[in-house]
TORNU-179025 format. One line per 8 residues: number of its first residue (from 0); for each residue y, x, z of C-alpha. Coordinates in Angstrom, 3 decimals, padded with zeros to 6 digits. Layout:
// residues N
NUM> Y X Z | ... $
END
This chain:
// residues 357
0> -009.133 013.233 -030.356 | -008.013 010.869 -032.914 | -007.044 008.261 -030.297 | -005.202 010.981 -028.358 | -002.968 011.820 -031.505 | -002.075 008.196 -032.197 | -000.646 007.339 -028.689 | 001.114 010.537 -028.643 $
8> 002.749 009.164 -031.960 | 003.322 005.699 -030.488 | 004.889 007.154 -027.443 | 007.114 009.701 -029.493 | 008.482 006.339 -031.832 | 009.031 004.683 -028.585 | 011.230 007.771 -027.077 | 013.300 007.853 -030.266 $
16> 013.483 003.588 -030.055 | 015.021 004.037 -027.135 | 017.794 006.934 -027.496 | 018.750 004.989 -030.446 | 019.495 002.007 -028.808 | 021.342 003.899 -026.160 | 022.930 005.485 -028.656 | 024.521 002.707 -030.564 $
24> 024.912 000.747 -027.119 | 027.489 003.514 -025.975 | 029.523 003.378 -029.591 | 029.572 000.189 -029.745 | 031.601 000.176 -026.461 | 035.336 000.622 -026.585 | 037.031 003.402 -024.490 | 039.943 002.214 -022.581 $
32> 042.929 003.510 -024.328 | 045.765 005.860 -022.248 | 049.483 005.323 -023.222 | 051.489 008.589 -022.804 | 055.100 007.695 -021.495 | 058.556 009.334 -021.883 | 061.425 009.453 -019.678 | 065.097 008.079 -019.935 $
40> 067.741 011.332 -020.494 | 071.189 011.695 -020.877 | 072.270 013.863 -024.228 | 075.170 013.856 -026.286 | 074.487 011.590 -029.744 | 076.557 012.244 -033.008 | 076.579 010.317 -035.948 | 077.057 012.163 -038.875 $
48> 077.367 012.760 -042.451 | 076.978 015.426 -045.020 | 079.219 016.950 -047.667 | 077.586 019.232 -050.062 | 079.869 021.749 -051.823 | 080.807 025.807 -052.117 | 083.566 028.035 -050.686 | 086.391 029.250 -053.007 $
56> 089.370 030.686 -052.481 | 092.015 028.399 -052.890 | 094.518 030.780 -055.389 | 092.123 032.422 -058.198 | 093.906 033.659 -060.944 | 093.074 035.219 -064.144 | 094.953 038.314 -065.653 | 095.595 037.656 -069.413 $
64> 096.678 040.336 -071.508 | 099.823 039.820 -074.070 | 099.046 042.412 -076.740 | 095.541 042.682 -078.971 | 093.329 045.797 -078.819 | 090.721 048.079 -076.978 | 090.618 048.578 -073.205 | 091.649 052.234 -073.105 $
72> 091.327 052.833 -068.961 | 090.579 050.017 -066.226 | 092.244 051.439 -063.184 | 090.385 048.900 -060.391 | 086.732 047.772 -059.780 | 085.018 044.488 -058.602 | 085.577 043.938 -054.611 | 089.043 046.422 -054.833 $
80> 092.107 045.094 -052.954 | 095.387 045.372 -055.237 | 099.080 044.650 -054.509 | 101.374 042.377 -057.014 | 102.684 044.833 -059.620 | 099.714 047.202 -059.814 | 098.431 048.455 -063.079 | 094.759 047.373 -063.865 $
88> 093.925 048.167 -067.179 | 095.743 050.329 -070.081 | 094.860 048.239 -073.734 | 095.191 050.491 -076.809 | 096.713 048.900 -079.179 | 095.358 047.332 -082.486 | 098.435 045.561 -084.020 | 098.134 043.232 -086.749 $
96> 098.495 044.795 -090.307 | 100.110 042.281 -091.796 | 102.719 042.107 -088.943 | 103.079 045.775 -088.752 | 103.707 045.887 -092.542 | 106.346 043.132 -092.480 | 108.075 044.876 -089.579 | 108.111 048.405 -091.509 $
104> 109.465 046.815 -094.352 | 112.117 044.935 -092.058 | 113.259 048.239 -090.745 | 113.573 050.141 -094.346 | 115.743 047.202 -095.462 | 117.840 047.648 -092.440 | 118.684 051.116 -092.712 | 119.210 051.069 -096.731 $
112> 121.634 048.069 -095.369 | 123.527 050.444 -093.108 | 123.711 052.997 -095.085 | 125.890 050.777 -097.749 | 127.872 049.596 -094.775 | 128.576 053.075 -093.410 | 130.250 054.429 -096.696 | 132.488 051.284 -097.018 $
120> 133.041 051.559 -092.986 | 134.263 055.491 -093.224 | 136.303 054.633 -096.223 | 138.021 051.765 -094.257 | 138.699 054.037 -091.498 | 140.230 056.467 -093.567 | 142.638 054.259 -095.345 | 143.126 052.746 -091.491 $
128> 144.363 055.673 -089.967 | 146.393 056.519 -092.984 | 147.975 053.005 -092.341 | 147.342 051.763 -095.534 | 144.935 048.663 -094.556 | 145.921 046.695 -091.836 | 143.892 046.696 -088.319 | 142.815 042.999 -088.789 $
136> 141.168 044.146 -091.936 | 140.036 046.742 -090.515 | 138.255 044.887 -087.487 | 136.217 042.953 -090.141 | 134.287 046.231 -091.572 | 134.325 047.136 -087.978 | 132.122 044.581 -087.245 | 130.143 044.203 -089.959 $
144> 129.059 048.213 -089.267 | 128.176 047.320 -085.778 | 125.605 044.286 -086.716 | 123.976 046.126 -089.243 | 124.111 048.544 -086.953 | 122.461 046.702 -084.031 | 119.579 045.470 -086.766 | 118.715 048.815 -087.408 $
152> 118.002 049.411 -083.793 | 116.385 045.722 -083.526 | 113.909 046.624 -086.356 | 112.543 050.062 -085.265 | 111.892 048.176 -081.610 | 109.851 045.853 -083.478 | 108.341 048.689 -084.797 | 107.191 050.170 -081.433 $
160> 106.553 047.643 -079.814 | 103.611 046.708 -082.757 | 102.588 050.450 -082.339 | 103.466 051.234 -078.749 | 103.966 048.466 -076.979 | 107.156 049.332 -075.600 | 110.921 049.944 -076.898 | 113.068 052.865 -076.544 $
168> 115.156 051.220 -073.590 | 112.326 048.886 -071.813 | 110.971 050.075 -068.893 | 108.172 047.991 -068.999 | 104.947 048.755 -071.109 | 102.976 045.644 -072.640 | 100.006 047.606 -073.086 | 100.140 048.209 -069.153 $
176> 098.297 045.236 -067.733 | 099.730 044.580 -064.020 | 098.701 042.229 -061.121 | 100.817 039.207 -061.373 | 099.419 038.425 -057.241 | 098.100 040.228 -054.335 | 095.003 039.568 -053.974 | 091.009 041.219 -054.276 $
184> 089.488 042.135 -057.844 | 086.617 039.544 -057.926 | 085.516 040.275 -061.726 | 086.174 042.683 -064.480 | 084.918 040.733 -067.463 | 085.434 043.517 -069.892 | 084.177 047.048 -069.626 | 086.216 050.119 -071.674 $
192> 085.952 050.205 -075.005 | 085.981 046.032 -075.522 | 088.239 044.619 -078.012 | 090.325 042.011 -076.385 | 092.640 039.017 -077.955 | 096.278 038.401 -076.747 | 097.657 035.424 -075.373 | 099.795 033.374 -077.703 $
200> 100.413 029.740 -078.765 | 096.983 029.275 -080.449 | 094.561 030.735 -077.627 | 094.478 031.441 -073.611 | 093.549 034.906 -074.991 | 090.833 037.192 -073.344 | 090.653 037.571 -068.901 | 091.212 040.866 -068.300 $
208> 090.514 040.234 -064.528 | 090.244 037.617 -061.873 | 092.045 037.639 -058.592 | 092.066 035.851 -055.845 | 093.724 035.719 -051.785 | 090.674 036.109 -050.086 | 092.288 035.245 -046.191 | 093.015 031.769 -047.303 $
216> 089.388 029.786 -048.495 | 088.489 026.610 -048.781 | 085.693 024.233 -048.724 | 085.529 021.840 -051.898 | 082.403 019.395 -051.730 | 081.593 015.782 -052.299 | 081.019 012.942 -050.280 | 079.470 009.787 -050.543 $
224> 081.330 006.510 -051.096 | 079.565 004.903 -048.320 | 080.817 007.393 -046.081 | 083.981 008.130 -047.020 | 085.933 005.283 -045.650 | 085.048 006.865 -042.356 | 086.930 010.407 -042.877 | 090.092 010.981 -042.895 $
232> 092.284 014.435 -043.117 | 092.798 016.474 -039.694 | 088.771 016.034 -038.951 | 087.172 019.423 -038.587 | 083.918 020.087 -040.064 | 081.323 022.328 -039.294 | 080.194 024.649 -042.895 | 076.758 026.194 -042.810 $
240> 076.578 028.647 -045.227 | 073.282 028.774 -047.156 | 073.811 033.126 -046.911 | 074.889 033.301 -043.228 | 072.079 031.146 -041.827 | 073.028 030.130 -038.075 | 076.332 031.538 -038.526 | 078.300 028.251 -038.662 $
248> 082.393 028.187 -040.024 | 084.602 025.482 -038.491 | 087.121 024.376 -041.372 | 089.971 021.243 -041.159 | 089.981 018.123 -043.557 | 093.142 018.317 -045.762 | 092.526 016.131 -048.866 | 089.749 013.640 -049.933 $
256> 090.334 012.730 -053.769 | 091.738 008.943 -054.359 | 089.175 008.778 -057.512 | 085.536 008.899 -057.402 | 083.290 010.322 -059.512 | 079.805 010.136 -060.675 | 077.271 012.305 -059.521 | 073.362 011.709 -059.940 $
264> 074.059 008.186 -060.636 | 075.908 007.440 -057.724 | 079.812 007.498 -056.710 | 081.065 010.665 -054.919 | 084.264 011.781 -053.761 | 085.755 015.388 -054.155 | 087.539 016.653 -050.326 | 089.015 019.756 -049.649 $
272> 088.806 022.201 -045.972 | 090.515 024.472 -045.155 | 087.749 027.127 -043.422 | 089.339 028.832 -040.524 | 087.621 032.881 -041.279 | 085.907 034.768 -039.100 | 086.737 038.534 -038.385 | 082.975 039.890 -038.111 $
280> 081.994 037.839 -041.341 | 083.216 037.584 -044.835 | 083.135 034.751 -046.989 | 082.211 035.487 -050.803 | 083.661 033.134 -053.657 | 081.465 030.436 -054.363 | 078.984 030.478 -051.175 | 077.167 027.437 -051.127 $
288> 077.400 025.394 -048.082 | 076.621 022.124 -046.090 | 079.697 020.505 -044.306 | 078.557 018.340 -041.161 | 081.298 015.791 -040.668 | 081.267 014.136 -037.156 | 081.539 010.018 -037.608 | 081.347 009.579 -034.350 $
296> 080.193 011.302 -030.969 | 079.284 010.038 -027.362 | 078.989 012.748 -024.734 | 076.349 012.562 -021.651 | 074.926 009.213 -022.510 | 071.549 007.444 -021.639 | 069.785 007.539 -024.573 | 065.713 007.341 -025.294 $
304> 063.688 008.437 -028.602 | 064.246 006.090 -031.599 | 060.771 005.680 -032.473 | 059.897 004.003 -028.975 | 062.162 000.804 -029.785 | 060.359 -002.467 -030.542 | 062.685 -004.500 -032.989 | 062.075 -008.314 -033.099 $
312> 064.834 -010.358 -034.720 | 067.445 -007.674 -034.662 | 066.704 -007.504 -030.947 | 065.739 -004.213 -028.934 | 062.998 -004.282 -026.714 | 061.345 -001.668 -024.683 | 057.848 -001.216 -022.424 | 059.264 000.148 -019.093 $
320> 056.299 001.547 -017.430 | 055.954 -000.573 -013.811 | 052.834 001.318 -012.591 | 049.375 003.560 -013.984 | 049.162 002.206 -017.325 | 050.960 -000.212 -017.063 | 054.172 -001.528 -018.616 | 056.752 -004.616 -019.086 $
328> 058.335 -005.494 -021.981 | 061.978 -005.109 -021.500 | 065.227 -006.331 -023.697 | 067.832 -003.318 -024.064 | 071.265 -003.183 -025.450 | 071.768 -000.206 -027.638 | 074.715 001.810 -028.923 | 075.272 004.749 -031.290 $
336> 072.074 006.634 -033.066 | 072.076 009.566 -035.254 | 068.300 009.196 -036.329 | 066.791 010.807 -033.397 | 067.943 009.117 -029.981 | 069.947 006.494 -029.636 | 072.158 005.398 -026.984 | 070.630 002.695 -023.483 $
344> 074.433 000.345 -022.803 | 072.250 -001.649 -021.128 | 068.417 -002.213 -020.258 | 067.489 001.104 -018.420 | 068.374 003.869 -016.181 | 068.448 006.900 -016.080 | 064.158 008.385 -014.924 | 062.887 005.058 -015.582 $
352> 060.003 005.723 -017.926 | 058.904 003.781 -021.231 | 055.888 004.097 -023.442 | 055.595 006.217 -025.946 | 055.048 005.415 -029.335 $
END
């Protein structure tokens, strides 16, 4: 029994010698290797370059207001289409005290001032028509009546217009703020009841609103000095916007900036497009967007995949399959690339097959 169990181990040690040394005989043998190959096509190839920017409108203009105070009434909202000359905000005003004062005071001299001038004036006019003071003389009081007379008047406008923003004649209301441009309501800063600061000689004063055309946009990006020796105005770009996805805006060149400037560390230069609109889509200010400019193009050309060039000494080569698995290696004269393909002058046909790589 013993002797049974020991050749039944020596047999089972020989059965596992051998599968191993199968085994290892059968990795240690390389499998022939099967090259995949891809044809020869005709595509169009474009070389191009990006410009990275936004969409504005190319008039924006902010409404200022020319009097100090509290927005009383805004008459327009965000997104609201106006007409030059339309009212969009009513300011109560908050005139300066020390102005006002000065201005009262102004007008109480002027009338004490006419009143001193009226009694001499009547007396004159008396002793005139009496014929008793000649007309020259006469003239002179005349005169002097009717320009203390007319700084009366100028005084109490002063007046009003600190208090009311308006005079007694003016048909025009500086509290009234109008729309200097046609245009679409794209902000509203201030809300009712904000205190706002007038425009004068120290200060811009406080944006009542901001208005723009929105029928005439541009695109306003920046592209790379490398590149930009290649552009030139009249080119039309092609604007994805990052908000329409796969609705693509053509626009035209019209300016590229004579001065670079530095962006990220490296020189950039500002252009301009103007971005023909579509009727079915609208463009918001300040819509980022990509703006593929085409370098160059070549239409229905032989071309093959990039990757499947062999490069030796700045010279193309290519392995043009000749039968089952196997290939030639081939010199071929290339043209324009734009990363992917690139263009066969020379080398290849049209169906002729290379490997893949």
């Amino acid at each position: 029994m013993k002797k049974f169990f020991v050749r039944l181990l020596v047999a089972l040690v020989a059965i596992i010698f051998i599968w191993t040394a199968f085994f290892l005989y059968g990795k240690s043998q390389e499998k022939p290797v099967i090259y995949t190959s891809d044809a020869v096509f005709k595509t169009t190839i474009a070389k191009k370059t990006v410009a990275v920017g936004k969409v504005i409108p190319r008039r924006e203009v902010e409404i200022k207001s020319q009097v100090s105070g509290v927005v009383e009434k805004l008459f327009v909202v965000a997104g609201q289409s106006i007409k030059k000359g339309e009212i969009i905000a009513k300011i109560t005003l908050a005139p300066n005290m020390i102005q006002l004062n000065q201005a009262e005071s102004q007008l109480e001299q002027a009338r004490l001032n006419l009143q001193n001038v009226e009694t001499d004036y009547k007396r004159q006019k008396t002793l005139f028509e009496q014929k008793l003071v000649s007309a020259s003389e006469f003239n002179k009081f005349t005169l002097q009546y009717n320009l203390i007379r007319e700084s009366v008047t100028s005084a109490e406008n002063n007046v009003l217009l600190l208090k009311k923003g308006a005079t007694k004649k003016s048909d025009k209301v500086s509290n009234m703020i109008p729309a200097t441009v046609t245009g679409m309501v794209l902000d509203l800063p201030f809300k009712e009841g904000a205190f706002i600061v007038e425009t004068s000689s120290f200060g811009s004063g406080t944006t009542i609103a901001t208005l723009a055309d929105m029928q005439d946009m541009i695109f306003e990006g920046l592209v790379d000095e490398s590149e930009v020796g290649k552009i030139h105005e009249g080119m039309e770009l092609i604007l994805n916007i990052g908000a329409l996805e796969g609705e693509p805006f053509t626009a035209v060149l019209e300016y590229i900036s004579p001065k670079g400037i530095t962006d990220q560390g490296t020189i950039k230069f500002e252009i301009r497009a103007a971005v023909k609109l579509n009727d079915k889509l609208f463009l918001r200010a300040n819509y980022s967007a990509n703006a593929d400019i085409v370098l160059d193009k070549r239409e229905n050309t032989l071309a093959i995949n990039e990757r499947n060039l062999i490069i030796e000494d700045k010279n193309y080569f290519v392995d043009v399959e000749t039968g089952p698995q196997k290939f030639e290696k081939r010199a071929v004269k290339t043209g324009l690339s734009d990363g992917i393909n690139i263009e066969i002058l020379e080398g290849l046909k049209e169906g002729d097959k290379i490997k893949h790589r």
